[in-house]
C-alpha positions in Angstrom: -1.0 -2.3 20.0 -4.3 -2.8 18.2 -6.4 -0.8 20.1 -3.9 2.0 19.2 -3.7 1.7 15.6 -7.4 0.7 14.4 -10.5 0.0 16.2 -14.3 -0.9 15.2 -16.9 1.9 15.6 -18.2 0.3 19.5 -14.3 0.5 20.4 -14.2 4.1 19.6 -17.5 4.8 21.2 -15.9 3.4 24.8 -12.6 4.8 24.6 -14.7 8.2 23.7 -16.9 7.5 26.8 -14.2 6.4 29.1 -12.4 9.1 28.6 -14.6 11.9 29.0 -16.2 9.8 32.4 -12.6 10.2 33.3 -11.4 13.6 32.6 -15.3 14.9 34.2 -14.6 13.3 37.5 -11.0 14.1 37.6 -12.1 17.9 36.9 -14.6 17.5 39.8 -11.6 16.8 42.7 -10.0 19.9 41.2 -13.4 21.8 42.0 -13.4 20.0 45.6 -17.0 18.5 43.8 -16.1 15.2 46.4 -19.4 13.9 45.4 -18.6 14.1 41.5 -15.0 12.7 41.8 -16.2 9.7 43.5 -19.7 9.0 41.9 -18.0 6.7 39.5 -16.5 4.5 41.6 -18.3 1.4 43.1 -18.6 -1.1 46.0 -16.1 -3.4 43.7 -13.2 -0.9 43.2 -10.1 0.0 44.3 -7.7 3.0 44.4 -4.1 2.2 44.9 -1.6 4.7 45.0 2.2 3.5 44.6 5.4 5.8 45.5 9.1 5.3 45.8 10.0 3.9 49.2 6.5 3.2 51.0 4.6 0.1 50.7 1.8 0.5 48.5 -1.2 2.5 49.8 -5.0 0.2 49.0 -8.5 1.9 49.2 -11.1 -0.7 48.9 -15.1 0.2 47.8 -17.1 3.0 47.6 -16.7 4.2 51.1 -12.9 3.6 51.2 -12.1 5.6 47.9 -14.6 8.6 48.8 -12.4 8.9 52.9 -9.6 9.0 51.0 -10.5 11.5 48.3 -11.8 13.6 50.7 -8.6 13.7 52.9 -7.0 14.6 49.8 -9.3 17.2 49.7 -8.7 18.6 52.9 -5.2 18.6 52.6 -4.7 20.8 49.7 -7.7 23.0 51.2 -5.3 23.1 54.6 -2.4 23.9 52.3 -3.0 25.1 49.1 -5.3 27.3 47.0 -6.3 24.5 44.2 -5.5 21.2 42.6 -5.1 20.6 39.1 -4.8 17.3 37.3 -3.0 17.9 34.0 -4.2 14.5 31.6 -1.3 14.8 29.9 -1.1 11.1 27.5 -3.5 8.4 27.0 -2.3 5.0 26.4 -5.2 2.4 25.3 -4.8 -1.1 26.6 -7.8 -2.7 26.2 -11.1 -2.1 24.9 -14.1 -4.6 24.6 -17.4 -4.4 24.7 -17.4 -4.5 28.8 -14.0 -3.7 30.1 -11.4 -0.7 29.3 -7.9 -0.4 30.8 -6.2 2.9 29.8 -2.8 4.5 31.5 -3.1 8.3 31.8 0.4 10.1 32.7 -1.1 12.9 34.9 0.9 15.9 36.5 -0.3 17.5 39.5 0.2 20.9 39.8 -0.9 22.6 43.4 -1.5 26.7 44.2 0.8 27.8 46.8 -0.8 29.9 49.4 1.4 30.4 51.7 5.4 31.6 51.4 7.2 33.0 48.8 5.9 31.2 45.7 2.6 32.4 47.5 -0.2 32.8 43.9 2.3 30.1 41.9 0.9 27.3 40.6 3.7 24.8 40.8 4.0 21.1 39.9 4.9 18.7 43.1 2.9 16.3 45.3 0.9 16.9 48.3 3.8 15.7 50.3 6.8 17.6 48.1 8.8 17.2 44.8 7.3 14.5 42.6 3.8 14.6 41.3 4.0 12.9 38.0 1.7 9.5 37.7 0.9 7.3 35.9 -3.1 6.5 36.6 -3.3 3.1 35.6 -7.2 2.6 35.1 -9.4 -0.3 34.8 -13.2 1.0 33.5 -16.3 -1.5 33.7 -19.6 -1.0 32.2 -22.1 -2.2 34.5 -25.6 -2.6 34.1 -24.8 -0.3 31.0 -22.7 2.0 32.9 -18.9 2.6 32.5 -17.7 2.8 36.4 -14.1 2.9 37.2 -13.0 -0.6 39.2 -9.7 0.4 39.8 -7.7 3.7 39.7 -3.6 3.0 40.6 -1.6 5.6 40.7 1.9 4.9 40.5 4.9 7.5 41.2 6.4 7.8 37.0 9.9 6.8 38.9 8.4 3.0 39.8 7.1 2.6 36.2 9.7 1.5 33.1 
């Protein structure tokens, strides 16, 4: 895995920006900053989400990705006290001077507000147990920009 063992200076300068464009708008859905966690998405992209048992889940462009965002917004407002992403490994797959595909194992952990874990912060899914992904992200820089052109999530029990 070249892009994991030694990389020129440019290399390091994308996975550097990638990353932080990442982590910044992942960091704004936790703050329900809707506007922030979708600005780096375009009319191009995509945001699948993949989990055991239910055909795969597609939001196309812009528009799509920002509706679905925001439901997931509203249902952990309806339900919860707080979202947080945990970024917990970065895998480089490729980096060149245009594209960057990195897989980010990400644990979601959600505030219970109601019940007897009521003030617990505990790791699951919107929907119950689970909540461990694997974000499988494609990064494009366009007109000198890094965007995200597709965000999968995948369930970590669908991926090897």
């Amino acid at each position: 895995m070249k892009v994991n063992q030694c990389i020129t200076a440019e290399q390091m300068a994308t996975r550097q920006a990638v990353r932080v464009m990442n982590e910044a708008r992942i960091a704004c859905f936790d703050t329900a900053d809707l506007a922030g966690c979708v600005k780096d998405f375009v009319d191009e992209s995509k945001f699948i989400v993949s989990v055991p048992g239910v055909e795969d889940v597609v939001f196309e462009g812009y528009a799509g990705i920002r509706t679905v965002e925001e439901g997931f917004l509203r249902a952990i407002a309806e339900n919860f006290g707080g979202s947080y992403h945990e970024l917990c490994e970065w895998r480089w797959k490729e980096i060149s001077a245009d594209t960057c595909e990195v897989h980010v194992l990400n644990k979601l952990w959600l505030l219970e507000k109601n019940g007897e874990k009521s003030g617990e912060w505990v790791q699951r899914d919107l929907g119950g147990p689970g909540g461990v992904y694997w974000f499988f992200i494609n990064n494009k820089r366009i007109d000198g920009v890094w965007r995200t052109v597709e965000q999968h999530a995948i369930a970590t029990s669908l991926v090897d």
